[in-house]
Structure formats: structure tokens, C-alpha cells
NUTI-757155 format. One record per atom (N, C-alpha, C): x, y, z. Coordinates in steps of 0.001 Angstrom, whole numbers, plus 500000, padded with zeros to 6 digits. Atoms other than C-alpha are relative to their C-alpha. Layout:
# NUTI-757155
XYZ...
END
This chain:
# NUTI-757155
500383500492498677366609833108084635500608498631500277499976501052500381367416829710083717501756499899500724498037499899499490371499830840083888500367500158501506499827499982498545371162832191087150499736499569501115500394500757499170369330829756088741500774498556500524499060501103500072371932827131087723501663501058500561498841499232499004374721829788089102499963499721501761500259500277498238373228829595092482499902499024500363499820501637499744372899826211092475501709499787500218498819499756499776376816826329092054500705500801501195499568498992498993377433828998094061499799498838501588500057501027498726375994826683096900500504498931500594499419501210499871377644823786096133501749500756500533498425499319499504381118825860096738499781500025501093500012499678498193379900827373099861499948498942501253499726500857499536378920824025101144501326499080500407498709500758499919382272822213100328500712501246500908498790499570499138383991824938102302499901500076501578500175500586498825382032824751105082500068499151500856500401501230499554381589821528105267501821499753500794498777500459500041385686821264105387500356500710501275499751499302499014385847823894108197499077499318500931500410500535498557383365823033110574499104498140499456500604501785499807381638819050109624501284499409500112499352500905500349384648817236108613501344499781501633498619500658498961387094817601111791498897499394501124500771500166499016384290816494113971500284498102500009499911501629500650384931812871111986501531499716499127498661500001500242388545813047112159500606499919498746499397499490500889389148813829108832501382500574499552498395499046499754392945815359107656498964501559499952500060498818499559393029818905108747499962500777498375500034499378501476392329821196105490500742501578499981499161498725499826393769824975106755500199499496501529499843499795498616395496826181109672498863500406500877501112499671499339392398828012110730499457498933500383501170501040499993390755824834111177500691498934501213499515500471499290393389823390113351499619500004501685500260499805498467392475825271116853498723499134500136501513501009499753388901823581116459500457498499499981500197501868499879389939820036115546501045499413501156499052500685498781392464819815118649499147500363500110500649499724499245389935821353120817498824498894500283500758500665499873387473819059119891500626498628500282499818501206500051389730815959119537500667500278501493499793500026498721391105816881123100498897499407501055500835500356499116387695816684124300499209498550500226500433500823499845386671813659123071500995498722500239499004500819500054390219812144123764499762499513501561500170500178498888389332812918127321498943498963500378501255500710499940385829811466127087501057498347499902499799501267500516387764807971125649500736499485501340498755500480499040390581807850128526499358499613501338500878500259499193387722808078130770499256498854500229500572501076500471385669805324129640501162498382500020498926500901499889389023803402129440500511499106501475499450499987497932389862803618133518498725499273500028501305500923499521385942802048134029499790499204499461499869501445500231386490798991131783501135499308500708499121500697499459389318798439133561499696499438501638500607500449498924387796798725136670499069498919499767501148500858500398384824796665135398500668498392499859499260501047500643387671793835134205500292499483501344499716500789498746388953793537137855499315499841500902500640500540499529385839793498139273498990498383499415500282501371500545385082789876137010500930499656500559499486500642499469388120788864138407499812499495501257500304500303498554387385789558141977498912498671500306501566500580499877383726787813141691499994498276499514499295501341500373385646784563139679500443499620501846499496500180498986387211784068143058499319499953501041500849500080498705384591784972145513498901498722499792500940501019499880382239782245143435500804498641500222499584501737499656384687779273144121499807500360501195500063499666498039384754780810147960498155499195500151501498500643499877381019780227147374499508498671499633499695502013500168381604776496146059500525499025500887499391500140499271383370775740148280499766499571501119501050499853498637381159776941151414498847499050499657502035500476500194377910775085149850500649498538500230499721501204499424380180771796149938500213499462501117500020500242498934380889772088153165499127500322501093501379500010499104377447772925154662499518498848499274500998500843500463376220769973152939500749498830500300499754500917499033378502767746154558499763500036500952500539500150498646378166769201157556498483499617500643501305499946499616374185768606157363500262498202499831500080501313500207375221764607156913500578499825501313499596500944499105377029764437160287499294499459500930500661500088498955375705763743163716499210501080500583500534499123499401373071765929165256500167500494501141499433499651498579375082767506167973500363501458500101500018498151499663374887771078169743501867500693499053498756499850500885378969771133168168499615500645498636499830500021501389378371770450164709498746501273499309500908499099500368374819772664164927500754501508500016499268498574500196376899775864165716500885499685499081498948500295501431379579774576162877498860501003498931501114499534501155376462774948160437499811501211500164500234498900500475375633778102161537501055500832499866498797499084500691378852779549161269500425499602498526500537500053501248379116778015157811499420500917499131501069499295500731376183779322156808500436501802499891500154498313499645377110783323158395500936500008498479498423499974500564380503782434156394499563500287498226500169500125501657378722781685153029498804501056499712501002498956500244376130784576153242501304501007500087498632498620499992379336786933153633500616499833498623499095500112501532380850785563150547498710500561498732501279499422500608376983785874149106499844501419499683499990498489499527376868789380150387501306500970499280499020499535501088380340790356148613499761500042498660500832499899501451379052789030145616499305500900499114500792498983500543376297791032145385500370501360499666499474498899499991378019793871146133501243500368499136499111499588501411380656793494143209499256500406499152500831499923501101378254792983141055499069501409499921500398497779500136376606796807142440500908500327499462498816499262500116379908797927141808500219499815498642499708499729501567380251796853137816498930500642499587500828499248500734376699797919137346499924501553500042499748498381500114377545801286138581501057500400499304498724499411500133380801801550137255499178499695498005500788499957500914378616800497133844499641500829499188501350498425500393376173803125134001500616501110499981499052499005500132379049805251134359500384500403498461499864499789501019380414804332131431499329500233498833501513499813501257377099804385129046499751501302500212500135498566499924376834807943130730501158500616498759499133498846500517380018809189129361500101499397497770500412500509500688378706807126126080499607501342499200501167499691500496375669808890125934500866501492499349499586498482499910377353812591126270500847499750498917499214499828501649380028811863123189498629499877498640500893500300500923376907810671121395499039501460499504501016498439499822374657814122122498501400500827499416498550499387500315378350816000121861499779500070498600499541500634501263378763814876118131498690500775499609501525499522500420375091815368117555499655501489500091500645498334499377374595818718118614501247500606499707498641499284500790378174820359117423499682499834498493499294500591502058377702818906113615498307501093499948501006499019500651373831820504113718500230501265500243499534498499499916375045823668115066500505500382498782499553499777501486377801823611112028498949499958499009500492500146500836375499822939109954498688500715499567500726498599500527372931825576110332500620501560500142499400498835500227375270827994110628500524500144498448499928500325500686376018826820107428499069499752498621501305499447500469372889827042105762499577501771500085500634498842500269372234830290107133501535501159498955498887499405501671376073831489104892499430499689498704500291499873501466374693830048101592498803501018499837501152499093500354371488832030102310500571501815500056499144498752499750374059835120103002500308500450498648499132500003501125375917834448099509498482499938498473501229500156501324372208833954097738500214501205498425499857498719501187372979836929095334501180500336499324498433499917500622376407836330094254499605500191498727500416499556501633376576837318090588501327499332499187499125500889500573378419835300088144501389500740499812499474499659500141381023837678087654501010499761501611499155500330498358382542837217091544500033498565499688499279501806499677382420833315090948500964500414499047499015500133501441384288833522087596501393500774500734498485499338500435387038836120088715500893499425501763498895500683499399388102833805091882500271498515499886499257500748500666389362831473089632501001500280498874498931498975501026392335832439087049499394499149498908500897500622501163390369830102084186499022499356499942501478500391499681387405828366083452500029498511500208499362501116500115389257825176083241500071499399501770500054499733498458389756826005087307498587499822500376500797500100499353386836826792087919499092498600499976501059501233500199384894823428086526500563499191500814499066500801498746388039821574088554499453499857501159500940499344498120386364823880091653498795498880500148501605500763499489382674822070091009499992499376499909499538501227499848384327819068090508499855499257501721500111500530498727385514818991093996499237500573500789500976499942499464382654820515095239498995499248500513501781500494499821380031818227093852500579498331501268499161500991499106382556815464095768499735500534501601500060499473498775382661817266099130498298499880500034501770499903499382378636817648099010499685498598500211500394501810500140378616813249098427500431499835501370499600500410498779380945813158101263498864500530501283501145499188499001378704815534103439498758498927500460501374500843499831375723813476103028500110498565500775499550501737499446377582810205103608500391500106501806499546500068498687378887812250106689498222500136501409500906499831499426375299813012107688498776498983500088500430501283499218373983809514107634500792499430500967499601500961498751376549808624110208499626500875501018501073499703498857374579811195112327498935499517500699500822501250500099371976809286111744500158499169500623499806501281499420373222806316112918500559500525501485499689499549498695374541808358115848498896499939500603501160499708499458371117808958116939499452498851500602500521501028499828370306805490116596501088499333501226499323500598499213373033804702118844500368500367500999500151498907498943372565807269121320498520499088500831500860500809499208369103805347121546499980498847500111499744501640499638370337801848122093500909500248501340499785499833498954372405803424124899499493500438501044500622500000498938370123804956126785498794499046500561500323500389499671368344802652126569500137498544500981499182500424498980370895799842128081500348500963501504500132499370498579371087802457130800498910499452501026501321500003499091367402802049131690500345498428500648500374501454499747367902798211131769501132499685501365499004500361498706371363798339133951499873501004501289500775498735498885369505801208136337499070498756500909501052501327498791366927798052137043500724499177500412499137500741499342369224795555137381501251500162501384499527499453498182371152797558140364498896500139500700500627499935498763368004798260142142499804498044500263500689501331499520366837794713141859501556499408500870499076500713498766370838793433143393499743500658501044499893499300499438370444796125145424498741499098501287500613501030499342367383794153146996500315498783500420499386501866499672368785790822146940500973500527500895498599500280498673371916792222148956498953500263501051500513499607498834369305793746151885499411498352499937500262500905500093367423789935151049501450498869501078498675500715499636371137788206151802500083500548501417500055499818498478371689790497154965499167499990500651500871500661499056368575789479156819500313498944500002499097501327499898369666786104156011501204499738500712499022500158499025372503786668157743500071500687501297500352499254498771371241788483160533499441498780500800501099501488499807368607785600160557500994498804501387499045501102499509371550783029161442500983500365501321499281499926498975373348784921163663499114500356501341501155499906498824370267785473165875499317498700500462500663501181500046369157782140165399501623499052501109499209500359499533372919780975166624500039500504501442499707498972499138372702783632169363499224499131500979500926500420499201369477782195170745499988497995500246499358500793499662370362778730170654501525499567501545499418499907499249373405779305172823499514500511501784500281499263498564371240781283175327498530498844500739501129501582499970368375777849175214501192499117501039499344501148499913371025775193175637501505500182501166498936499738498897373883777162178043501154499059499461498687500185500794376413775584175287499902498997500327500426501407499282375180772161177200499477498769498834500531500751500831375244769272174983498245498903500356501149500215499412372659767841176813498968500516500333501044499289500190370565770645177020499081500072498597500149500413501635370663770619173219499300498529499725500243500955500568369645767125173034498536499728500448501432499591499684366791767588175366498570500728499392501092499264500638365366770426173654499752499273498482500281500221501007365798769114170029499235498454499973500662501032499772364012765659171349498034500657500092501424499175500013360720768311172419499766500542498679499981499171501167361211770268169376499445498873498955500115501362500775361111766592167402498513499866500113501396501002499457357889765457168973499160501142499708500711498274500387356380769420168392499551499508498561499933499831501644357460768925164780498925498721499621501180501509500429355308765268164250498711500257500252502034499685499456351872766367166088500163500957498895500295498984500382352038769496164068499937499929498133499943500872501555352901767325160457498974499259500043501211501338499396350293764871161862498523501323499455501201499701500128347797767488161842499668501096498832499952499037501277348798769757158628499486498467499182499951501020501079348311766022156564498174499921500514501075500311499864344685765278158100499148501329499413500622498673500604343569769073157246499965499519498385500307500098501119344734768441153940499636498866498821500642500864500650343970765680152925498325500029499858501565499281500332340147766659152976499673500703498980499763498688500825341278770256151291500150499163498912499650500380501488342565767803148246499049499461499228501800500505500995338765766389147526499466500847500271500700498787500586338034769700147644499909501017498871499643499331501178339468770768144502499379500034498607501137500148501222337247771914141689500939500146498789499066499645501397339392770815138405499398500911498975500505499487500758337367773231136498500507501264500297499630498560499858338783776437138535501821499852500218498822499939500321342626775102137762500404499240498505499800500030501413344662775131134810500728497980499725499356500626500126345086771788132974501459499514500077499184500876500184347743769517133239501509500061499334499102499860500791350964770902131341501178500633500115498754499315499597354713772148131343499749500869499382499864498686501047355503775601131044498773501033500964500938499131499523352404776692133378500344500320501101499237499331499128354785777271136131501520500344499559498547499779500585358556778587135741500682498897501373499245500357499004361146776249138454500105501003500902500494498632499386360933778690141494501929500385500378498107499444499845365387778320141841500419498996499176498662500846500631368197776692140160500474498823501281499734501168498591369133773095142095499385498668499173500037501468500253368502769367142010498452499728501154500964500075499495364963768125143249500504498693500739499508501279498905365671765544146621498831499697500431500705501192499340362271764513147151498915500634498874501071499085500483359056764811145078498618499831500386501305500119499666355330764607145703499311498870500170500403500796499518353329762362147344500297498998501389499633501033498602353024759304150032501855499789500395498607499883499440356263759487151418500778498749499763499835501533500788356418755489150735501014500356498813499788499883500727357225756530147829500939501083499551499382498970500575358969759894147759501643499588500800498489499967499821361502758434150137500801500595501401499830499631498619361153760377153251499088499731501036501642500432499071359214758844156065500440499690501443499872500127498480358722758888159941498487499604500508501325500895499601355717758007162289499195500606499398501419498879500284353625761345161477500202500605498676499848499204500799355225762553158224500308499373498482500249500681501088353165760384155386499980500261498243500015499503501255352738762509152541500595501317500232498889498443500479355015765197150971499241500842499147500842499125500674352461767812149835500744501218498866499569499498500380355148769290147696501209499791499102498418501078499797358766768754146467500926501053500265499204499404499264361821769564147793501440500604498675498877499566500756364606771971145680501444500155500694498416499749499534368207771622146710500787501356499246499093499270501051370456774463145304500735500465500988498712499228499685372737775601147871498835500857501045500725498613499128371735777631151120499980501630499264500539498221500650370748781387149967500344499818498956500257500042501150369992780212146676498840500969499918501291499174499804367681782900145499498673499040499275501574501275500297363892781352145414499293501617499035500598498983500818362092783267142403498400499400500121501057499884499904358497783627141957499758498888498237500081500918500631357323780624140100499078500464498739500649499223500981355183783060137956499178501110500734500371498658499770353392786374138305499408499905500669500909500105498795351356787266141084500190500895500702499945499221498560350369788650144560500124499635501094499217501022498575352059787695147577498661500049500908501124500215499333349226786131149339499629500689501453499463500018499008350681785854152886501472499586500115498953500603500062353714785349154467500153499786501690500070500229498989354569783766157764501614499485500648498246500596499313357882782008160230498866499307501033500373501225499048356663778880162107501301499464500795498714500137499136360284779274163897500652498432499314499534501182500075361429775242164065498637499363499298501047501033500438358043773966162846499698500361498895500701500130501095356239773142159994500779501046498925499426499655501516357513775538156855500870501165500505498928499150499482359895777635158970499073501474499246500009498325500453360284781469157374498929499348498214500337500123500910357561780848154122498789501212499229500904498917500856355590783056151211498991499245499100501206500263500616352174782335149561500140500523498832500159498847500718351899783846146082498423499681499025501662500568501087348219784039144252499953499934499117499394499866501872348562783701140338498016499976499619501152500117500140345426784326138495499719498942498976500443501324500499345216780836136799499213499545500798500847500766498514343480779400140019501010499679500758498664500843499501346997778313141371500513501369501205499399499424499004348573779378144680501169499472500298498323500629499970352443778534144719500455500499501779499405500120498892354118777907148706500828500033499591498733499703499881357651778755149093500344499684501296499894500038498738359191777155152276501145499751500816498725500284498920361819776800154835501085500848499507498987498845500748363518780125153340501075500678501624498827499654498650366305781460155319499698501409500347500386498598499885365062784958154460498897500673498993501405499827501551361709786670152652500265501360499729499875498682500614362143789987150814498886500283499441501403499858500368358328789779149674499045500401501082501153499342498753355583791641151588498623499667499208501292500382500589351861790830151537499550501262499338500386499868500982350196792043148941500580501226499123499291499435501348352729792940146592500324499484499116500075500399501533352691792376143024501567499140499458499123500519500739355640790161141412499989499514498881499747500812501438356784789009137972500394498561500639499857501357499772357429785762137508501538499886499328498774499833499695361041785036138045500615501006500996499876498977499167361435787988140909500469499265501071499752501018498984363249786809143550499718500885501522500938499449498616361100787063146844500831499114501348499007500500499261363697785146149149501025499114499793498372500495499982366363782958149892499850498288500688500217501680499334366420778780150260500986500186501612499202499953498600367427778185153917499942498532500782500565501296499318366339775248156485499496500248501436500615499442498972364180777001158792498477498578500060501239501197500032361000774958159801500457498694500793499965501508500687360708771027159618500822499786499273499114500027501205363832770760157723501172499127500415498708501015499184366607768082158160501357500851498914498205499281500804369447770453155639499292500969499193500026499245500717369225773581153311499246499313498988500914499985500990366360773156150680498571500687500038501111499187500270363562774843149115498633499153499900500971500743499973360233773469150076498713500606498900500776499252501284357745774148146647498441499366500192501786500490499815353683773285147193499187500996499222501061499617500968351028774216144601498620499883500209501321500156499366347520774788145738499200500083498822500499499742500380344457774883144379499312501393500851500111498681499316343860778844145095498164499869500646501497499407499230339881778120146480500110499379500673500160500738498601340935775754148940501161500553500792498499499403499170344125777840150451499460500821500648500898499418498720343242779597153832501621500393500574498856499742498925345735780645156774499634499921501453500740499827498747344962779857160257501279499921500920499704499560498646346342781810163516500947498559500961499588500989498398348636778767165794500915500799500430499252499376499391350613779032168238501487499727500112498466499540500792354184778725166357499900500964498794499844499241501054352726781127163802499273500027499131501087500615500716350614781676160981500082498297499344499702501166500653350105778375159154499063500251498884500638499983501521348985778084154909499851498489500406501039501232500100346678775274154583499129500117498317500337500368501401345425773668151411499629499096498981499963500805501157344401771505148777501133499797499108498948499994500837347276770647147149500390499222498998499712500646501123348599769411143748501308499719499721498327500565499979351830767756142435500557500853499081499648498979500948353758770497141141500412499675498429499408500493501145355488768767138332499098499729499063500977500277501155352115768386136651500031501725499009500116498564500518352527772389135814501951500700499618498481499750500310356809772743135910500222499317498747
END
């Protein structure tokens, strides 16, 4: 029993090595071992030659869309320097249509942007597709071989020592044979941990799929974000022209009313809150520390919190800066300073916080977002923190492009009905105690 149990053990190890040489080994480009074996390993290396040439054409595409996007961001350097001179010249109906053509100019370059950047992540996901499928391919051809291959040694189970022995001409041969047998079965194994690792690398790609699947919807938002923004401006330019009859003097008229609007209406947001701010129970907000908000954009801070004395910006009615101010470039995207639910959201046209979003965080804290050029956040919808819910602009109370940032204490924040729009009202705190 003993003899023949160690025969079949042999016997298997043959059948394996010949299998293995016919159908595993051309799968892992191996040299070719018979002619028979040839039609399969072109067939297959055709197919996955195709798969490669494929994958080849969409890095290339992918390569000249980094180039393009190098080029469109100096266009976009470019534009932000010259809206930010133009917000230093004279306040004249001229230079105000300059700005907003500017502005259309640098939301178009914005708007390209985005839309390269769809274009590598699809051309991406393309390629991780045709990834995945060599990966599923490989995987699923080698187990096929390989239980077809199993079910031959279970075919050959009854061989009898006399058929091994007489196809070999000595015995000298034949031990040679289980020589390179027991070799071919080492290789096998070695070839069937790089299945293994196929598997594992089948699931690191799909799973980069999932991640560059979110990252197109989310540009995909920011570009519709960008074109309201630029809808914004060219409606905003539109209606201007149809105010002022292109009349510099009409222009100077209205933005003198508009002026005196803007002060009563600062005049009487500072007396509200200043009340709201000795209304704040430090027990239902979070101590004192960085890190308990995220920065809500990328930029340089041009004014920060408090008596205006002091922050730097001051007129008859507009004493304290209940907030601070983020520079980064018109349609800088404004992210969500941490997780939450978009409170409210409102447009006070020329006054007070122009186009702005509320968001509720459940620390006790209510984060303002203001003078946005465009909001992509709806009330009461959920955001992460970093999500970008609009776009810095200079809608409102705003003398140039920046992001107006105010931190409430969430039991004194309200919204009351005027007549430029809703208005957020509040107790408010100095953000930088929580950035």
C-alpha cells in the first residue's frame, strides 16, 4: 500500500509539471515549452498586449491634460493679480465694469480648470478600469487552468507503476523526470502566490476607483458652483448697466445711496450684537483651542476681529469687525470649517454679507461664511468638514474679493426677515480662538 501510495504521489507530481507548463506558465510569460502551447500564449499575450497599448494612449492623454492645466493656472495668476489691482483704483462706473469683466474672465479660466481636471479623472477611471479587467483576466484564466488540472490528476488516479516506468527508457530518466517535476511544482506555487498578490492588487484598484468616482462628482459640483458664479457676475454686470444707463454720474449717485444703505444697516447689525455677545453661555461652547475649527479657504487674513480701532478698518457706522476677513483670490473655494448642517443661507444683494451660508456644528458653534460670489450649499444639508459649499466673491458690504468668516455662539444665532434679505444675527466670538 505504502508503494503505491508513494507512486501516486509521483504520478501527480508529473501530471502537475505538465500541466502546469501548458496552461499556468504562459499566462506569466514564461519561454514557450511545445508548439501546442504556442496558439494559447499568442492569443493570450495579444490580448493583454492590447489591454497595455490601451492603457498607454490614456496616460498620454492624462500627461497632456497636466500640461494644459500648468498653463491655464498661470492664466489664473495672472487674472487674480489683476482684479486685485483693479479693486485699488478709483471707484468709477469704468473701472466697476473692468472688475466685472475680470472677474467673468477669471471664472472662465476657473471653469476650464475644473473641467480638465473632469477630464483626467475620467480618463483615470478609464484606465484603473482596463486595470481592473487584466487583473479579473489573469485571475480567472490561471483558476480555470488550474482546476481543469486537478480534475486530470484525479483522471490519472489509477495509473499503475508499470505505465510510469515504461515512458521512460531507464530509471536513471525517470528520477531525472521527478527531479524536474518536484521543480516545476516549487515554481507553480511561487506562481500561485503571485495570484495572490493579484487579488490584492485587483483590491487596491478598485478601490482607487471608488475614491477617483468621488472626486469627479465632487469637481463636478464645484464646476456647476464656478458657473453660477459666473452667471452671478454677468447678471450683476447686466443690471448695473440697466441702473446707471452707462452714466457715470448715475453710478456715482446710486453708489453714494447704496453707501449710506450700507452704514444704517452695519449701524444696526453692531447694536443687535453687541447684546447677543453677553449673551453667550461659555458652558454651551467649546473651550478655547486650535484645531477646533479647520481655516474655511486657502489665503492671507486682511483684517481680524474686533473694534475696528484696532483691526484697521473703520468708518462712521462700521466699529467692530464681528469676524475676520480671508483673502485668497476671487472664486477661491470657501470649505466648511468643520462638519455640520447648513443652517441657513441668504443674498443681502449690496448690503451687509452679500450671497452668505450659516453652518451648525454640534460643539455649540455656528460658523458664517460671507460675501461669496456663489453658494452650492442648501439648507439643511449635511457637510464634512472641508466640503466646499461656495466660492469667495465681494458681494455685500465689501470694498474687494474676500471671504468674510464669523463664529457664533449656536444659542444666540437667529435669522430675521429685512428688506434686502434674510439677515444671520448673533453672539459672536473671535474665530482665531478655535482656528
Amino acid at each position: 500500500m505504502k508503494a503505491m501510495s508513494g507512486l501516486r504521489f509521483i504520478q501527480k507530481i508529473a501530471l502537475l509539471a505538465i500541466f502546469t507548463a501548458a496552461f499556468v506558465l504562459p499566462f506569466f510569460n514564461l519561454p514557450a515549452a511545445s508548439a501546442a502551447q504556442t496558439g494559447l500564449s499568442a492569443q493570450t499575450g495579444d490580448y493583454f498586449q492590447n489591454l497595455q497599448n490601451q492603457q498607454n494612449a490614456l496616460r498620454t492623454q492624462i500627461k497632456e491634460k497636466e500640461e494644459t492645466l500648468k498653463k491655464l493656472q498661470e492664466q489664473e495668476k495672472n487674472l487674480n493679480n489683476q482684479i486685485k489691482t483693479a479693486q485699488k483704483k478709483e471707484t468709477t462706473l469704468k473701472n466697476q465694469i473692468n472688475q466685472f469683466d475680470q472677474r467673468i474672465q477669471k471664472l472662465a479660466v476657473d471653469i476650464e480648470i475644473t473641467e480638465t481636471k473632469i477630464s483626467q479623472h475620467q480618463l483615470r477611471i478609464r484606465e484603473l478600469n482596463l486595470e481592473i479587467k487584466r487583473s479579473e483576466e489573469i485571475i480567472q484564466r490561471n483558476k480555470k487552468n488550474l482546476a481543469e488540472l486537478v480534475r486530470t490528476i484525479q483522471s490519472y488516479d489509477h495509473a499503475n507503476l508499470l505505465e510510469i516506468l515504461l515512458r521512460n527508457k531507464n530509471f536513471s530518466d525517470f528520477l531525472s523526470q521527478t527531479e524536474r517535476v518536484q521543480q516545476l511544482q516549487r515554481e507553480t506555487q511561487k506562481r500561485l502566490e503571485e495570484i495572490k498578490l493579484a487579488k490584492l492588487k485587483l483590491g487596491g484598484e478598485k478601490t482607487e476607483t471608488e475614491s477617483e468616482k468621488a472626486e469627479l462628482e465632487r469637481l463636478t459640483q464645484e464646476l456647476d458652483g464656478q458657473k453660477a458664479a459666473a452667471e452671478n457676475q454677468k447678471t450683476e454686470k447686466k443690471n448695473l448697466f440697466k441702473i446707471t444707463k452707462n452714466q457715470e454720474k448715475n453710478y456715482q449717485k446710486l453708489l453714494s445711496q447704496v453707501e449710506k444703505q450700507q452704514l444704517e444697516i452695519q449701524q444696526g447689525i453692531l447694536d443687535l450684537e453687541d447684546k447677543l455677545r453677553f449673551a453667550i453661555d461659555p458652558s454651551k461652547i467649546p473651550a478655547p483651542r486650535p484645531g477646533v475649527l479647520n481655516w474655511p479657504q486657502k489665503g492671507v487674513m486682511s483684517q481680524g476681529y474686533g473694534p475696528t480701532s484696532q483691526t484697521g478698518f473703520t468708518n462712521d457706522a462700521y466699529k467692530f469687525h464681528n469676524g475676520i476677513d480671508v483673502v485668497g483670490g476671487f472664486g477661491t473655494p470657501v470649505r466648511a470649517a468643520k462638519e455640520g448642517v447648513i443652517k441657513a443661507t441668504g443674498d443681502n444683494g449690496k448690503y451687509a454679507y452679500g450671497r452668505w451660508i450659516a453652518i451648525e456644528h454640534e460643539n455649540g458653534l455656528t460658523t458664517l461664511y460671507g460675501h461669496l460670489s456663489s453658494q452650492i450649499a442648501k439648507p439643511g444639508q449635511k457637510v464634512a468638514v472641508g466640503q466646499i459649499i461656495g466660492y469667495e466673491g465681494s458681494t455685500g458690504f465689501s470694498t474687494g474679493s474676500h471671504l468674510h468668516f464669523t463664529v457664533y455662539a449656536t444659542s444666540t444665532f437667529r435669522t430675521e426677515d429685512r428688506w434686502f434679505g434674510l439677515l444671520p444675527l448673533g453672539g459672536s466670538i473671535n474665530p482665531l480662538n478655535y482656528l
